[in-house]
Every structure is written in C-alpha cells, then in structure tokens.
GUGUKE-335944 format. One line per 3 residues: number of its first residue (from 1); their letters; for each residue z, x, y of C-alpha. Coordinates in pm, 1 decimal, decimal comma. Layout:
NUM) a) Z:X:Y; ...
This chain:
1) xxx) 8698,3:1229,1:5741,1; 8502,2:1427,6:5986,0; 8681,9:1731,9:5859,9
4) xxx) 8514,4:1660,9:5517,0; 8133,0:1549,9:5661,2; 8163,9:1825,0:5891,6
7) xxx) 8105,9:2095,9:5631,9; 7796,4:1930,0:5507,9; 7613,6:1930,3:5845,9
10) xxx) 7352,0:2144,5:5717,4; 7235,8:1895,8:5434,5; 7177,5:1639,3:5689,8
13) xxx) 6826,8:1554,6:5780,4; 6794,1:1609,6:6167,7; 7156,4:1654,0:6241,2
16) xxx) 7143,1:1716,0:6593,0; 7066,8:1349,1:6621,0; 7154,0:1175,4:6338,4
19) xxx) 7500,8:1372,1:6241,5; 7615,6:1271,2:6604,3; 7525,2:927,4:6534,4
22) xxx) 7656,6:894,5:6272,1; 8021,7:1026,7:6392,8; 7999,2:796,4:6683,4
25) xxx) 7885,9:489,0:6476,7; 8190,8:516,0:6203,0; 8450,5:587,8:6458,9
28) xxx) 8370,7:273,7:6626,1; 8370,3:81,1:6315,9; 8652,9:224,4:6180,3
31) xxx) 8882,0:192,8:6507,4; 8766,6:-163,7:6530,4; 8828,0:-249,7:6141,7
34) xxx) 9192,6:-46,6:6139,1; 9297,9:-214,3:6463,4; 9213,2:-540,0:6305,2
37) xxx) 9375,8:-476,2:5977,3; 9700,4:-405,7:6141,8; 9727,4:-662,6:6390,3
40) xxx) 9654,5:-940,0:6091,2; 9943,2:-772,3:5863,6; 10178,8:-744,6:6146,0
43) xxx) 10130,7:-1107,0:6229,0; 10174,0:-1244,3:5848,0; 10377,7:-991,4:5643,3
46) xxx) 10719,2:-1046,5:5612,4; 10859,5:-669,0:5612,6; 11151,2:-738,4:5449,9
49) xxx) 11082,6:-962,5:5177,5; 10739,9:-734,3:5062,3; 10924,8:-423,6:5102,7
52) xxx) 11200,5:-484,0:4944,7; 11003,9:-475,3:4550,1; 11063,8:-123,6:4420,4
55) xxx) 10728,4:-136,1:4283,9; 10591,7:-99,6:4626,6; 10464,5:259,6:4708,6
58) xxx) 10283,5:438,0:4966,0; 9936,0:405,8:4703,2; 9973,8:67,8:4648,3
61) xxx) 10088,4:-76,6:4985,7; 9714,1:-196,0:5086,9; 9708,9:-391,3:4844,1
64) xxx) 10057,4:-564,4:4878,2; 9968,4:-679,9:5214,9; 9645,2:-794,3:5135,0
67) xxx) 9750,6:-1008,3:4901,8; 10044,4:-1127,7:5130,3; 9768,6:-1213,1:5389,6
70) xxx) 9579,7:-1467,9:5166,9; 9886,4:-1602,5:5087,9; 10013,0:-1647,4:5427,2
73) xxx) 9622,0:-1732,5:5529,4; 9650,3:-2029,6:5239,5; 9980,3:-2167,2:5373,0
76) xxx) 9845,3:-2170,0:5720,4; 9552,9:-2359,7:5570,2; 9758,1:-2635,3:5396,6
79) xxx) 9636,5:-2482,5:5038,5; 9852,5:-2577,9:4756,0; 10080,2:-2315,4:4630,1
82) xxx) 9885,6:-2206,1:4400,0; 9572,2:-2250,3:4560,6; 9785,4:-1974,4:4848,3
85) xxx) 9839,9:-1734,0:4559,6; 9465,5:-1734,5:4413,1; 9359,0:-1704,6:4711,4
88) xxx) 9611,5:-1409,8:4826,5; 9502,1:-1264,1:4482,8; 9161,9:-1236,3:4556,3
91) xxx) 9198,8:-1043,9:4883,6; 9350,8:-802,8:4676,4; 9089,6:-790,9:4408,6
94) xxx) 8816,2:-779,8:4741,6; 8987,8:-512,3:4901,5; 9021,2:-322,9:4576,6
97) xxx) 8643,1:-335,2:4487,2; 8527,5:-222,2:4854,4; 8783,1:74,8:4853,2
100) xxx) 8707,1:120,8:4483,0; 8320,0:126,3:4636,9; 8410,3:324,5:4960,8
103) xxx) 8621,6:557,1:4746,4; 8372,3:631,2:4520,1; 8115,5:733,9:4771,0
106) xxx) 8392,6:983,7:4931,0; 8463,6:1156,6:4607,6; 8116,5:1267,2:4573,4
109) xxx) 8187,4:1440,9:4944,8; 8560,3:1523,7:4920,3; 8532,7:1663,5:4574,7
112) xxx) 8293,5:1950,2:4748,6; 8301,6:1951,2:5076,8; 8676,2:2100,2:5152,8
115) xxx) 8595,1:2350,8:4903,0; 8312,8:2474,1:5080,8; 8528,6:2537,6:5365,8
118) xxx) 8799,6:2686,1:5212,8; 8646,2:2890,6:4925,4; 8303,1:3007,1:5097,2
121) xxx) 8383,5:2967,0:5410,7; 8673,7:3280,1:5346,8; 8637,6:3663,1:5223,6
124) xxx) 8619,1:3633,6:4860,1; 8881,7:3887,5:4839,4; 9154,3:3628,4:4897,5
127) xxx) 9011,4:3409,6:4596,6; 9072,5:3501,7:4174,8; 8707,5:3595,7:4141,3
130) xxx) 8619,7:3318,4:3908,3; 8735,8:3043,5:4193,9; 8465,2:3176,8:4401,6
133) xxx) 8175,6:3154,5:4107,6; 7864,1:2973,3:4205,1; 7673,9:2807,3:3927,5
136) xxx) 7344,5:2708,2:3921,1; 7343,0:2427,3:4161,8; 7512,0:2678,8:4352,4
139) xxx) 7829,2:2469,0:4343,3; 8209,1:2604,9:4331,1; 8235,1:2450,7:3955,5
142) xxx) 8527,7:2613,0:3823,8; 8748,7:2543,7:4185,6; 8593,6:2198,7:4139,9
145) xxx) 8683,0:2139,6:3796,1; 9078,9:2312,2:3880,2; 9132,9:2068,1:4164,3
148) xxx) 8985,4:1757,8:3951,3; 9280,1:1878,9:3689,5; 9533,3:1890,1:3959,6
151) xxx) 9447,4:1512,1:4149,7; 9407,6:1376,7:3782,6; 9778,9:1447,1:3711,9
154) xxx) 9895,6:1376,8:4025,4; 9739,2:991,1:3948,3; 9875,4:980,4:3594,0
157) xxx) 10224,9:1066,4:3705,2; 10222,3:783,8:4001,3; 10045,2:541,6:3756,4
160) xxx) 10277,3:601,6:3444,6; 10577,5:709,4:3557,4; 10785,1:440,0:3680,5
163) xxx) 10973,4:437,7:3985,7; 11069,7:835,0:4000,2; 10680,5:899,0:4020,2
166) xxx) 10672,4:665,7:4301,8; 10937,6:845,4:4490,6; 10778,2:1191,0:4433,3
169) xxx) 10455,2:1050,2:4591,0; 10624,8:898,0:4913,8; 10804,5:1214,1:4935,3
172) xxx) 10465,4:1417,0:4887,7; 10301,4:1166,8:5107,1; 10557,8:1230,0:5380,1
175) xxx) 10529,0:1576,7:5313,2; 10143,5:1593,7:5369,0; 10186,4:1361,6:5715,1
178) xxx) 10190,9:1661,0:5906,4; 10087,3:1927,0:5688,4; 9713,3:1819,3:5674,5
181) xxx) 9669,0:1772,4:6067,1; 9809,4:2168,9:6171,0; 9482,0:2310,3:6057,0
184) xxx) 9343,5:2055,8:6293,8; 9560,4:2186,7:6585,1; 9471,1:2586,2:6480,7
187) xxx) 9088,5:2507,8:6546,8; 9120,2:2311,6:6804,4; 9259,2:2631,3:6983,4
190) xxx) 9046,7:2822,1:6855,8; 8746,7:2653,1:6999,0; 8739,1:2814,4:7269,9
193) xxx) 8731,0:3155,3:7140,2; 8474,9:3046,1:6921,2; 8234,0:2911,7:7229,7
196) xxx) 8292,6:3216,4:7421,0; 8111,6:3439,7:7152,8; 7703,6:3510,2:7221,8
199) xxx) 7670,7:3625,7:6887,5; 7655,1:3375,6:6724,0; 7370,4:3106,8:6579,4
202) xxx) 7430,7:2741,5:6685,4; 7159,8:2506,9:6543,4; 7382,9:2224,7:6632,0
205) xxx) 7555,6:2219,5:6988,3; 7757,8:1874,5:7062,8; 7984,7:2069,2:7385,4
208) xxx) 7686,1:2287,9:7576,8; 7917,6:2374,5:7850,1; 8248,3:2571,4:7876,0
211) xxx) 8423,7:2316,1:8076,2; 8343,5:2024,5:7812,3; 8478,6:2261,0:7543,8
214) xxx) 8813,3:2304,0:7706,1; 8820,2:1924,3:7833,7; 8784,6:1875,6:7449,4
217) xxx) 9041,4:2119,1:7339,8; 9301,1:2030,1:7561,5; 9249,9:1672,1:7464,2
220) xxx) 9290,4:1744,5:7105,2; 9571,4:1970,6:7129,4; 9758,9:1711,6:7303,2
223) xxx) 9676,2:1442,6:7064,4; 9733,4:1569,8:6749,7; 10075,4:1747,9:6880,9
226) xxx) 10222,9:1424,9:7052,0; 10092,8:1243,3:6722,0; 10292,2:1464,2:6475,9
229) xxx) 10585,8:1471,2:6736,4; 10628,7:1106,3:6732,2; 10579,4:1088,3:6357,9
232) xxx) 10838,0:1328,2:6251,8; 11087,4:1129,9:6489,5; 10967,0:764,8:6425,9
235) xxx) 11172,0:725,1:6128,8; 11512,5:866,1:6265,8; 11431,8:655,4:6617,2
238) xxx) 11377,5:298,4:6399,1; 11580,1:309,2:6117,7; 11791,2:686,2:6151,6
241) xxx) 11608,9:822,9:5853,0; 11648,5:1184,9:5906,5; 11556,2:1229,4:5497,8
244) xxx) 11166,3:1132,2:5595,5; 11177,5:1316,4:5923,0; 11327,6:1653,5:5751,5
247) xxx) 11036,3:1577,3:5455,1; 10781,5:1615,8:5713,3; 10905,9:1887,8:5847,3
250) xxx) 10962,5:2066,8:5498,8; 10606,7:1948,8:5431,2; 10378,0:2259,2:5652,2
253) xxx) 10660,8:2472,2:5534,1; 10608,0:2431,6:5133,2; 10283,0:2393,3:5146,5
256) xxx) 10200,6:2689,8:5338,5; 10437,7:2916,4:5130,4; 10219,5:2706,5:4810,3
C-alpha cells in the first residue's frame, strides 16, 4: 500500500518524521501478522479437501481458511463438533469485520490516492478533459465516480454470477499478479535519474546520498523481478499449469494495450 499512501505525503502532518514512521511501523506489523497467518493455515488446512468446493475463489479464500482454522483449532481443543464449527465460524465472522474495518479505512485512500497519481500527476492532454475536472474540494470527482462504476460491477458480477464469475476473477486476478508490480520495476529505475536532477524541490528526502539511492534501486529491481519470475513459473513448476502462467503473462500485455 505504500504506492497508495505515498501520493498523499503532502497531507501528512510533519512527514519527514512521521510518514517514515509510519512506513516502518506497518511493514513490521504487517510482515509479522502475514508470516503468522500463513504458517497457522499451512499447519491446519487441508489443501485438498478446502480446495476442492467450487465455491472457493481467489475473494473468498481468507475466509475459507479462517474458518478451517477454528475448526481445526476446536478439534485440537477437544471441542465438540459443533462447538469446532461455531467456533471455526466465528473466525470467519472476526476476520470479516476487521477487514470489513481495515477495508473501509483504505477505500477512503485508494478511492483517491491512485488517481492523483495517474490523472494529475500526467499532462492533461492524455486525459478526456472532463476526467481531469477538479471540483470544489479540488477532487478528481468525475474519474472518481467512473472507477466507483467500474469496481461496483466488477463485485456484482463475482457476487451474483455463479461459478463463471468466479473464474473470470481468478483469471483477472492472475492477470493483475504481475501487471500491478511493472510500474513498480519502471520507477525503481528511474530513481536514479530522478536523484541525479538539481532542479528539483525535495521537502521530503528518505535516500540523501547517491550511493543509498542505487543500493536501493538495485535492491528493488532485483526483488520485484525475481518475485514476478518465480510467480509466473510457480504454477507450471508445482502442478504444470501453464494456463495460469500464460494468464500472467497475458496480464501486462492486455492491460497495457487497455
């Protein structure tokens, strides 16, 4: 999410301190927290068996394992079988409220925040003129109000539409793997370039010296390639899915032409 946060910089109070802080402060938590989460559903999920339910997508899958967790987490504890499914019930429900909670907060960010980037943070000329319309608030509206269209259907076809919707979003979720981390990789190599210009106002300086700033890019660049390396071949290496693997790869090529 710093890609989201990041464009907001300049409505944080202090951010020289604070933003950094902050960045440093949720990556711990939310290394710790992931880490956790997968090491407790690798250790009771049976893959197979929860898998297997055709109602299982790639929206709903948190809460599938949650609520094999509490299960498994009651049968460890001796619980009565029903006792094991309340309890496996109400993970689910918990871990729906806090990402319904988390979630909400987001939206408020997400809604605006890649907008900014992409709308004023371009010429206008590349934009129909009324996507780049400030209203009062001086807020993107009409973009705003397009894209809230666009997710809304996206969620009504997934929620309503049986088992072909949930194909289309695995597919589109496969799709969007590596798709959403190229931009990544194109700025990351452009740091450099962007450091080496004096012209420029920096309010906010996290790298101060040249060799940090490559250290950092190199270190980025080789993350994020290896990363969407291994995850276009992962599927065809475990299970000799090329259909995922050539989705990914179709993905940065459809979208980019979109």
């Amino acid at each position: 999410g710093i890609e989201a946060v990041g464009g907001l910089v300049d409505k944080t109070e202090n951010p020289e301190k604070n933003f950094a802080k902050g960045i440093v402060f949720a990556a711990i938590v939310i290394s710790i927290g992931y880490s956790l989460a997968i090491f407790l559903w690798g250790v009771s999920t049976n893959w197979q068996q929860v898998l297997s339910n055709g109602s299982v997508n790639l929206g709903n899958i948190t809460y599938v394992l949650m609520k094999s967790l509490g299960v498994t987490l009651g049968n460890a504890l001796h619980l009565s079988p029903e006792a094991s499914l309340s309890l496996g019930v109400w993970f689910a429900r918990i871990t729906g409220l806090s990402m319904f909670l988390a979630y909400t907060g987001a939206f408020f960010t997400l809604c605006y925040s890649p907008l900014k980037a992409i709308i004023q943070g371009t010429p206008k000329a590349l934009w129909p003129e009324p996507m780049t319309r400030l209203n009062t608030m001086g807020m993107p509206s009409i973009a705003m109000w397009m894209q809230c269209g666009l997710v809304t259907v996206f969620i009504l076809l997934v929620s309503f539409g049986g088992g072909t919707a949930s194909a289309f979003f695995n597919k589109l979720t496969l799709m969007a793997n590596v798709s959403m981390t190229l931009p990544y990789l194109f700025l990351a190599l452009a740091f450099p370039f962007f450091k080496a210009r004096q012209d420029l106002d920096r309010p906010f300086v996290i790298f101060k010296t040249r060799m940090s700033a490559m250290i950092a890019t190199v270190v980025v660049v080789l993350v994020v390639t290896f990363a969407n390396v291994f995850t276009i071949i992962q599927p065809v290496v475990e299970a000799g899915d090329w259909d995922s693997t050539l989705w990914m790869i179709g993905g940065p090529v459809f979208f980019s032409l979109l």
